[in-house]
C-alpha positions in Angstrom: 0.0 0.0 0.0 3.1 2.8 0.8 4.2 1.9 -3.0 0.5 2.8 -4.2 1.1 6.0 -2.1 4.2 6.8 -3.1 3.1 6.5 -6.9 0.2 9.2 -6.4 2.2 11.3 -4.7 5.1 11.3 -7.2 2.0 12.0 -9.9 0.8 14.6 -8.0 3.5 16.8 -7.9 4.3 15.7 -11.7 0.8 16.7 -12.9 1.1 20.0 -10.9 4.4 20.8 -12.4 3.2 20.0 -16.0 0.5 22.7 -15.3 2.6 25.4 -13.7 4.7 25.5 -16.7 1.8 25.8 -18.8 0.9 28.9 -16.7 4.9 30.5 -16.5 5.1 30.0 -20.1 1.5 32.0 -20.6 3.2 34.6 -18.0 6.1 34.9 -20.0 4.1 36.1 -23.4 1.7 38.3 -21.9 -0.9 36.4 -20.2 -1.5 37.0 -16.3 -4.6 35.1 -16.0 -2.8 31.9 -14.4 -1.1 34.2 -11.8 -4.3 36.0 -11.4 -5.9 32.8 -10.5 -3.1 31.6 -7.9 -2.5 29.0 -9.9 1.3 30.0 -10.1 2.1 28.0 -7.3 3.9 24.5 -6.6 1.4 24.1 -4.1 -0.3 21.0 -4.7 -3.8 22.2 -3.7 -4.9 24.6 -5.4 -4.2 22.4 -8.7 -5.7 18.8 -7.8 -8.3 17.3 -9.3 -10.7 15.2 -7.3 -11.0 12.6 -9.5 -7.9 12.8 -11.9 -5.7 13.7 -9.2 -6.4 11.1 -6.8 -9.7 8.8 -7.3 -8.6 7.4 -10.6 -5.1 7.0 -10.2 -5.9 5.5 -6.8 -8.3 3.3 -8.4 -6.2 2.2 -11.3 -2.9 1.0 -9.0 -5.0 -1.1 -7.0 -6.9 -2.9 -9.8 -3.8 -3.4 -11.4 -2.2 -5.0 -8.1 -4.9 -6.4 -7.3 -4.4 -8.4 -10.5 -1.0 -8.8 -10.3 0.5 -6.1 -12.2 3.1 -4.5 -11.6 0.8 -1.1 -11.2 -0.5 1.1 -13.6 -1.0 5.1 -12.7 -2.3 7.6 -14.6 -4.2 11.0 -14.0 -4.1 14.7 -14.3 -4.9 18.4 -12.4 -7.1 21.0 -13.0 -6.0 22.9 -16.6 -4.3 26.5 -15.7 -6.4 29.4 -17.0 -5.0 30.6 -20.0 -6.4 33.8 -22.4 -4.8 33.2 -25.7 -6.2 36.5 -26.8 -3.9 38.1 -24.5 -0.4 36.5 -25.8 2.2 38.8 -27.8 2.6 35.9 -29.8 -0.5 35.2 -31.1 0.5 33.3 -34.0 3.0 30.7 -31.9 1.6 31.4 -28.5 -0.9 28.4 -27.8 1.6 26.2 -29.1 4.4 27.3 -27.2 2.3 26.9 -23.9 1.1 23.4 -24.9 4.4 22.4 -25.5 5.3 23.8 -22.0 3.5 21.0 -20.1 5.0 17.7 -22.0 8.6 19.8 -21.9 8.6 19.7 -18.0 7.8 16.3 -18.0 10.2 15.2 -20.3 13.0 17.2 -18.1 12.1 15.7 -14.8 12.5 12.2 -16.5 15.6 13.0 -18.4 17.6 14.5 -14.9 16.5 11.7 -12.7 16.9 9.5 -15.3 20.4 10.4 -16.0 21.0 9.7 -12.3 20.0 6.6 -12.5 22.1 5.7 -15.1 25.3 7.5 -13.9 25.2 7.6 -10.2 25.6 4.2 -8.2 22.2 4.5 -7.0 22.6 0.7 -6.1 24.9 1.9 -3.2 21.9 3.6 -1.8 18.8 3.1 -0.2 16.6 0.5 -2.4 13.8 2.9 -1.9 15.6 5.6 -3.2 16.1 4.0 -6.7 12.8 2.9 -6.7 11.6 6.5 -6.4 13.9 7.4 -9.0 12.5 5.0 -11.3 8.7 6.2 -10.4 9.5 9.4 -11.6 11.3 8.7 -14.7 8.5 6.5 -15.6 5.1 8.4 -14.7 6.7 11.6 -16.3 7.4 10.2 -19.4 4.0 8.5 -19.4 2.3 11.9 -18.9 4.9 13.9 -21.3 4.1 10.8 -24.0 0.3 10.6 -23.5 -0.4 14.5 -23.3 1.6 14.8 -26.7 -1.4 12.7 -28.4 -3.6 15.0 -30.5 -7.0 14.9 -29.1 -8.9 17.2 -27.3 -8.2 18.1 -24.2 -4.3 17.4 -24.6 -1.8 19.3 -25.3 -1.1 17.5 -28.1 -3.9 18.5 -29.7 -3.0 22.6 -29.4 0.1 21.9 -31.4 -1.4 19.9 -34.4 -4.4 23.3 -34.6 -1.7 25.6 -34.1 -0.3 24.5 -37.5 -3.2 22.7 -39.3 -4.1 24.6 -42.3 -7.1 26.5 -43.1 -7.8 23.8 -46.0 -7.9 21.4 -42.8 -10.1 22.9 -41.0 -12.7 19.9 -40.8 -10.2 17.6 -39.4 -10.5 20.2 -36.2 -14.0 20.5 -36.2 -14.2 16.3 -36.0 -11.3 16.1 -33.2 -13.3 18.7 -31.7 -16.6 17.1 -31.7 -15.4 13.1 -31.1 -11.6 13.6 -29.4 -13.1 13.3 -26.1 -14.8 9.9 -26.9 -11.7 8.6 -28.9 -9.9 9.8 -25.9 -11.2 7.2 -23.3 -11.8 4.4 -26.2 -7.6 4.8 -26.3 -6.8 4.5 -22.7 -9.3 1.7 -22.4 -8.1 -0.3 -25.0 -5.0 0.9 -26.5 -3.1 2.2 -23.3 -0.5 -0.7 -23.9 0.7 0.7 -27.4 1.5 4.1 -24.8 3.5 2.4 -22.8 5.4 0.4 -24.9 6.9 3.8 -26.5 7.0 5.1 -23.0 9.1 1.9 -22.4 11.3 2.8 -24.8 12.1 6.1 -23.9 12.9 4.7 -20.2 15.6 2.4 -21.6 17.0 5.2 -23.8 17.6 7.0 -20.9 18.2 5.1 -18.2 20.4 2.5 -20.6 18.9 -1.0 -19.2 
């Protein structure tokens, strides 16, 4: 049960992180309406989400133990307010701050990473490593997964951001249905996520 709590913890504070850099990065072109809010703040509370930040993650480790997996977490926190209108680079701007989220992820994982695979963590405390290797792996998850391009992820920000006007319908469908092709992926197609997120753990860890 301390690993289960350990995991949403380390998700926690990963989620919140992902969404303070949305807001900074929003800051940093113009946009106050994150600070505004109090949302610029590592402070966990003002950013959790009942459900995604706790319930379903909570849920989804023990299921997964209680099958005997090795535990599978996932979740998110509240989105930072963000007015796009208010950006000085309106042409770049929401793309820039979507990529902010996935960015932060994807440095978390690569620093502790890189300890792992350069210090001799194995002369440490067991728990240690195994914290290490929590965070390498939930950040990447959540750098991978919010990179897909369906509404509400960032992912899909950066494909409007650059979709041509001639394109436009492909928007409008994502727009409409992303939310439903959304949960039809994590329900049945969460494995193909992890295998790249896999992937990316080796690359930078080296095992």
């Amino acid at each position: 049960m301390e690993f289960v709590l350990f995991q949403i913890v380390i998700l926690i504070f990963s989620v919140v992180l992902h969404e303070v850099s949305h807001g900074v990065v929003a800051y940093s072109l113009g946009d106050t309406t994150a600070k505004n809010s109090g949302r610029l703040t590592l402070n966990p509370i003002p950013h959790l989400d009942l459900f995604g930040s706790i319930i379903l993650p909570g849920f989804l480790l023990l299921a997964s133990y209680a099958a005997g997996g090795g535990g599978m977490i996932f979740g998110w926190a509240k989105p930072v307010p963000i007015n796009p209108f208010n950006f000085r680079d309106q042409k770049y701007g929401p793309a820039k701050v979507s990529l902010a989220g996935p960015a932060s992820n994807f440095a978390i994982a690569l620093i502790f990473g890189l300890i792992l695979r350069f210090l001799p963590v194995e002369t440490f405390n067991p728990i240690f490593a195994l914290a290490l290797v929590y965070i390498v792996q939930i950040n990447i998850l959540l750098g991978v997964f919010n990179l897909l391009p369906l509404p509400p992820l960032d992912g899909s920000h950066l494909l409007f951001s650059v979709l041509p006007q001639s394109m436009e319908h492909i928007k409008t469908f994502l727009l409409g249905y992303g939310s439903i092709l959304l949960l039809l992926l994590i329900f049945f197609f969460f494995n193909f996520i992890s295998f790249f997120t896999s992937i990316i753990f080796r690359l930078i860890v080296g095992v």
